[in-house]
N, C-alpha and C positions, 0 to 999 in steps of 0.2 A: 400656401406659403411659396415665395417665391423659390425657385432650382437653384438661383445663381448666387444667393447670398448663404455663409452658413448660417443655420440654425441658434438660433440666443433665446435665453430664457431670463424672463423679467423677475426676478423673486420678491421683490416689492412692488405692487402698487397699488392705490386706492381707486378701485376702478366704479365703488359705489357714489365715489363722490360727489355731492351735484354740478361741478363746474364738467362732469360729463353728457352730465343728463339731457345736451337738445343734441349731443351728436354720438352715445356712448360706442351704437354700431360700427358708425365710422372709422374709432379709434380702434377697436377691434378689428377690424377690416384693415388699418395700416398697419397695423403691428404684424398680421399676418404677411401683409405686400412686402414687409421689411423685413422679413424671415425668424420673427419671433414665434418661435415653436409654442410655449406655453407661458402662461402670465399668474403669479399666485397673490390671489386679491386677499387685503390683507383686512382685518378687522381690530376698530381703536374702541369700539365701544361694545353694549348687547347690539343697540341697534345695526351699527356698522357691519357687525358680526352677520346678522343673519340675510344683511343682504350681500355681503360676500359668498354667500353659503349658497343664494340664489343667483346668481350670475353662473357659478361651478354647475348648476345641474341645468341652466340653460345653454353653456358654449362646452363643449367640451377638452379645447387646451387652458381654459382657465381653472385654476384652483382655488381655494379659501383657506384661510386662518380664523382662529376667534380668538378675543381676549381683548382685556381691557387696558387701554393705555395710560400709564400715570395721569396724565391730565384728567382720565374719570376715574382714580382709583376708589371714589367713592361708591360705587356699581361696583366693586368686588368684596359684598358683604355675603355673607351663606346664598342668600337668596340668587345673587347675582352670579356665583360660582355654579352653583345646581343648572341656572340657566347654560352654562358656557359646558357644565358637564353634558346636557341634553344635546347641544349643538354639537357636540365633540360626536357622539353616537351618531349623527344625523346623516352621514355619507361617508363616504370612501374621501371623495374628494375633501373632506377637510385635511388638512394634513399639515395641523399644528398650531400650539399655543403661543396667542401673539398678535397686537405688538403689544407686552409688556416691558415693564423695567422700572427707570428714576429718570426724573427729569426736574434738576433742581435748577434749573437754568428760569422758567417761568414760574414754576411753585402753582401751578392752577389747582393745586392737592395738597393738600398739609402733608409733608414729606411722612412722620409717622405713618400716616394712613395709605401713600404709596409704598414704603415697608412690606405694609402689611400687604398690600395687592401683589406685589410683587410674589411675594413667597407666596402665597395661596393659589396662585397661578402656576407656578414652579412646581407646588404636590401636586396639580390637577394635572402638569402633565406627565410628572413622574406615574402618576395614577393612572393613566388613558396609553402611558407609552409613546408619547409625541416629543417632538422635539419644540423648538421654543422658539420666539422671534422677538431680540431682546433691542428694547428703547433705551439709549443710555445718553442723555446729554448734563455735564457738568456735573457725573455722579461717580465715575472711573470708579476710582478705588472703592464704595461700597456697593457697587454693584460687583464689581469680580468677590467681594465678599461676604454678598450673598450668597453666588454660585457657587462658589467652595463649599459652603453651609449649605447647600441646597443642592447639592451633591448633582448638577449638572452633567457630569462624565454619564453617570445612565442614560440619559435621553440626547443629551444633543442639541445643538441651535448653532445659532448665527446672529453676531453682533451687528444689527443694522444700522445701516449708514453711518460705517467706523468712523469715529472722530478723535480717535484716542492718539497716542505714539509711537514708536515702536516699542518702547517697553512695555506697552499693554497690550500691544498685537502680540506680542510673544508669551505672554500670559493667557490672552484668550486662546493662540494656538494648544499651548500646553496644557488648558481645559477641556480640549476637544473641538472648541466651537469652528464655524466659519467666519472671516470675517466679509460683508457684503460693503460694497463700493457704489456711489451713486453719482449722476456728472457732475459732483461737485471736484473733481479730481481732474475735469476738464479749466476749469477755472485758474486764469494766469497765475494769479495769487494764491493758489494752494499747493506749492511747494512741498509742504511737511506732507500731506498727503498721499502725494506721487512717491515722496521718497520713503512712505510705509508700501503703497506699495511696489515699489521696485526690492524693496529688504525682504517682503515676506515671500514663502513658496506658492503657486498661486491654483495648488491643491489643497488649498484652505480659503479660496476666494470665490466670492460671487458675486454677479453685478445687479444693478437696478437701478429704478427711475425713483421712486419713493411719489409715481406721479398724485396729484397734477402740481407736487413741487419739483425745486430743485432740478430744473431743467440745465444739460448742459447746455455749454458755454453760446455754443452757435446759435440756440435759442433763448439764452438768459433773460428774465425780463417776462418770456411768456410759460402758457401752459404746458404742462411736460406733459406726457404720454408714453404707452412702454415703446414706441416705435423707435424713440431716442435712447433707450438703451445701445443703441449699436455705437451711439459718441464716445458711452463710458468705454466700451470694450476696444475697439479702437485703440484709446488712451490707455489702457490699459496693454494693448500687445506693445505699441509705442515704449512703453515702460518697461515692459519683461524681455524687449528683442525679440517676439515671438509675432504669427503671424495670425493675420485675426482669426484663422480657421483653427489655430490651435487655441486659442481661449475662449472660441464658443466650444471646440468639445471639451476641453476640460472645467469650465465652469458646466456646462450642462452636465457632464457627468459629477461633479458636485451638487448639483440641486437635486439629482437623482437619488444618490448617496444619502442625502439629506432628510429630500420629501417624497420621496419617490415619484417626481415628477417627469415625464419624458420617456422616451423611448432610447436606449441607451444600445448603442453595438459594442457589446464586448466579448467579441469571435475574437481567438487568440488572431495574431499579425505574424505575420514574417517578417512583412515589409510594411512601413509603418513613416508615414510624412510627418517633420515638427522642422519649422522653419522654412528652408526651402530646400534643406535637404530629406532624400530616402534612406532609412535606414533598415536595417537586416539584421534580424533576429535568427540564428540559425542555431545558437543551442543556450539550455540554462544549465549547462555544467559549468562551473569556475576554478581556477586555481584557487581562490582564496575562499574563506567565509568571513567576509568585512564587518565589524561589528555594525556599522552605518548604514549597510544595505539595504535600499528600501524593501527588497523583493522577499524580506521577512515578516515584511507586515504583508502585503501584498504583491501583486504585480505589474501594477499599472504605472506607465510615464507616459507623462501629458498627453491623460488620457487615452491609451493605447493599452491594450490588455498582452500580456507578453507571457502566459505562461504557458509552455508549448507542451502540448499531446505528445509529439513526438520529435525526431530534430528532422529537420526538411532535409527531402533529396534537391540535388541540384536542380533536377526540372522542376520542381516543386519551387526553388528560391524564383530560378526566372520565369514564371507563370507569375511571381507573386509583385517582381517589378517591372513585367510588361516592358512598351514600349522603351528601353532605356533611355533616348534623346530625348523624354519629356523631364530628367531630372537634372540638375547643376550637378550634383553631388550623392556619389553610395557611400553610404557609410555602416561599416561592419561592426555594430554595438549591440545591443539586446541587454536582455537580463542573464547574459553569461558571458565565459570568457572566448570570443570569434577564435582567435588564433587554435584553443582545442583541434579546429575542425579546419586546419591548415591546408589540406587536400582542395577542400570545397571553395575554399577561402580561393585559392589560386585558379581555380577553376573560375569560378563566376567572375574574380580581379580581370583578368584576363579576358574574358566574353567582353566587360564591360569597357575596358581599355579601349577592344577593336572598335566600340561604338563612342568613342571620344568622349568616353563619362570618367570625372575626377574621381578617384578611388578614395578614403578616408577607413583607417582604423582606430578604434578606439578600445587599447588593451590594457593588464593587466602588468605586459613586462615580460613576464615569466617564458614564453613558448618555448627559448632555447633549455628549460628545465625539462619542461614538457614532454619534449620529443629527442632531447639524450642529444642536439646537436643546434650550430648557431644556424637556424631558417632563415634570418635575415638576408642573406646572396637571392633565398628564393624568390624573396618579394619587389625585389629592385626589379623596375621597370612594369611593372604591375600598381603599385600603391604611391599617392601622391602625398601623401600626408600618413602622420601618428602622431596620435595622443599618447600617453603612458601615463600610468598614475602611479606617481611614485610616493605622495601620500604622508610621506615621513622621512627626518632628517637622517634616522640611524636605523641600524637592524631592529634592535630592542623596541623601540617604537612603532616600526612598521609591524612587526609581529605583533602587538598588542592589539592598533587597530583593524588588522587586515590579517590577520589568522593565514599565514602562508599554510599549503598543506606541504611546504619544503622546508618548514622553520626560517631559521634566522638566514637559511641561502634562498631564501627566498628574494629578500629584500639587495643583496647581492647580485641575484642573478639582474629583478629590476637595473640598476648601473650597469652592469653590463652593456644591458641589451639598449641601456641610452647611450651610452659612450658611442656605440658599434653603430647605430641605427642611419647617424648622417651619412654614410659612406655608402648605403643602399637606397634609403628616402628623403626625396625633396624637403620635405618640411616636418619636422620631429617637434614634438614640443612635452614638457614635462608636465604632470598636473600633481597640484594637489587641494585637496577638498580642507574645507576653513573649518574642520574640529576643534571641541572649543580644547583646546590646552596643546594645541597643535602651532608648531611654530615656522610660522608660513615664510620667516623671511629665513631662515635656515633649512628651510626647501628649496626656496628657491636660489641660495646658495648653491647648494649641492648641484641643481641643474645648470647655473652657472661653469662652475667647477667640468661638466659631463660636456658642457660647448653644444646645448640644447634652449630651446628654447624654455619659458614657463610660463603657465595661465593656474589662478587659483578658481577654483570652484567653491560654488555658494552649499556650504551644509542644508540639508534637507530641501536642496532642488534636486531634481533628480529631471535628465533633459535637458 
């Protein structure tokens, strides 16, 4: 695999197909040149299936799926099932049922009898403990209403090559599922697409080719291959403002999550790259306990593992951001509150200053509670910018979503330390996160009002 390109993983594609068959090697050999880590070759029928199953034990980054695609739902009679059960036991590398689903778009299956494939594929993998690899075209609403019935939350899966809305992406998020992006997102005219994904969090995404269709754009017209996966993601950092190295790691660590595919680094960070800024994890203590926090279900942003062993010492932080001229931008975030650790904060602000690196905090507000006095004089000429989340219009509010551990001066002290903040830092800006019954334009009043900047934040992105 190539050094210089990140790592991307294909989660669809049909690599038994015969439009490979006079050069299959080859395609595998680009995908590899192109820095696709691993490919999971997917199976539409028995036959399909078992030679997916034989590609996985001849390469070893490619993986297999088995399962019967609407279009044969007639192959998922008992017999046909027993089969897919054998094939399920047959390796490690299988790693999951699929492509199944509805596909009322062609009807090559009397839709009853895709029903019925459907759900019988669904217990097999409720039954084996696999996650799923779901075909949905022109079928939305009874397929998410199979899944409810068919209690999808236990196992898992990924709606491939999402074609749905945003009101269905937010339905499949709140099932569990992923949803998977193919280059059809490359495509001038697929507007609605781009703008599902630019709305969803894109630790619920994954990319792929769905080869040898569905080629992006650059090669429209001909054979796709997984080497073009790197057009979708691309388009897809293009969409999220992120850089293509943050969405190959956090989709690969979604396929991992998933199928357990790949080799995943999840050594807690300190220091930690998403866009083209560095950012500095130096402790997971908080003023607050935010009802929305992601770091209660876990601890990962875009893809970065933040939950620290211990809080770093100073030589510890700068061991951890090395050369500083190689970054634009530090910024003091993590999964806690920076300012806690005010001392260190000023310490490392300062190293980094002398080496003409733009300083960036991103807080909670609070520190002048924290430390019994206003720190703000401390930080002028140290720090170029802050964020503050100030989250809510009124005290009562902020303390419902944002659990001060100072109550309702909690939300208090926030204004304060916005009011006070321009008169020490270049660039102040107020946040708040798009909760749904959260009323963003009486936010950003109030920051108005403070003679601060505002930016709102997207709910359940985190990053």
């Amino acid at each position: 695999m190539s050094q210089s390109l990140p790592p991307l993983i294909d989660t669809h594609a049909h690599l038994d197909h015969d439009q490979f068959d006079s050069d299959r090697e080859a395609v595998i050999a680009r995908a590899a040149a192109a820095g696709i880590s691993h490919m999971l070759s997917v199976g539409c029928d028995l036959e399909s299936s078992r030679r997916a199953i034989e590609l996985a034990r001849r390469y070893p980054n490619i993986y297999a799926t088995v399962g019967i695609h609407p279009h044969d739902a007639l192959q998922a009679d008992e017999h046909g099932i027993a089969q897919l059960r054998e094939m399920l036991g047959s390796s490690s590398k299988v790693v999951a049922v699929g492509e199944i689903g509805l596909d009322f778009y062609r009807d090559r299956a009397p839709r009853d009898i895709q029903r019925q494939a459907f759900r019988r594929q669904l217990a097999l993998a409720r039954e084996v403990g696999l996650p799923v690899v779901i075909h949905d075209r022109d079928a939305h609403d009874e397929v998410l209403q199979i899944l409810r019935e068919e209690r999808i939350g236990e196992i898992g899966g990924v709606m491939h090559c999402f074609s749905g809305d945003l009101q269905m992406a937010r339905a499949c998020i709140e099932l569990g599922l992923y949803l998977s992006f193919p280059g059809t997102i490359t495509y001038p005219k697929n507007q609605a697409a781009r703008e599902v994904v630019r709305a969803i969090p894109i630790d619920h995404m994954l990319v792929e080719t769905d080869c040898p269709y569905l080629a992006p754009q650059i090669f429209r017209g001909k054979r796709n291959e997984p080497a073009h996966v790197r057009h979708t993601a691309e388009m897809v950092a293009e969409i999220k403002g992120l850089s293509l190295e943050d969405v190959s790691r956090i989709t690969s660590l979604n396929s991992f999550n998933l199928f357990g595919m790949g080799e995943i680094d999840q050594t807690t960070k300190i220091a930690y790259r998403i866009r083209d800024s560095l950012y500095l994890n130096i402790t997971n203590r908080c003023t607050n306990a935010c009802t929305f926090c992601a770091k209660f279900k876990d601890f990962t942003v875009k893809g970065h593992h933040l939950r620290l062993d211990h809080e770093p010492t100073p030589a510890e932080v700068r061991a951890a951001i090395g050369d500083p001229a190689r970054h634009q931008e530090v910024v003091f975030c993590g999964y806690g509150e920076p300012l806690i650790r005010l001392d260190l904060v000023k310490e490392i602000a300062a190293w980094l200053k002398e080496k003409g690196v733009r300083v960036r905090i991103n807080t909670d507000g609070q520190a002048n509670l924290v430390h019994g006095r206003n720190i703000l004089p401390e930080l002028a000429g140290l720090v170029d910018a802050i964020s503050v989340s100030l989250n809510a219009p009124d005290a009562t509010t902020y303390q419902h979503w944002c659990r001060s551990r100072f109550g309702e001066r909690g939300f208090q002290g926030v204004k304060e330390f916005l009011a006070d903040a321009p008169r020490h830092i270049p660039s102040v800006t107020a946040t708040a996160v798009t909760l749904p019954g959260i009323d963003i334009a009486a936010c950003r009043r109030v920051a108005e009002e403070l003679g601060v900047a505002f930016r709102e934040r997207e709910y359940n992105e985190v990053g």
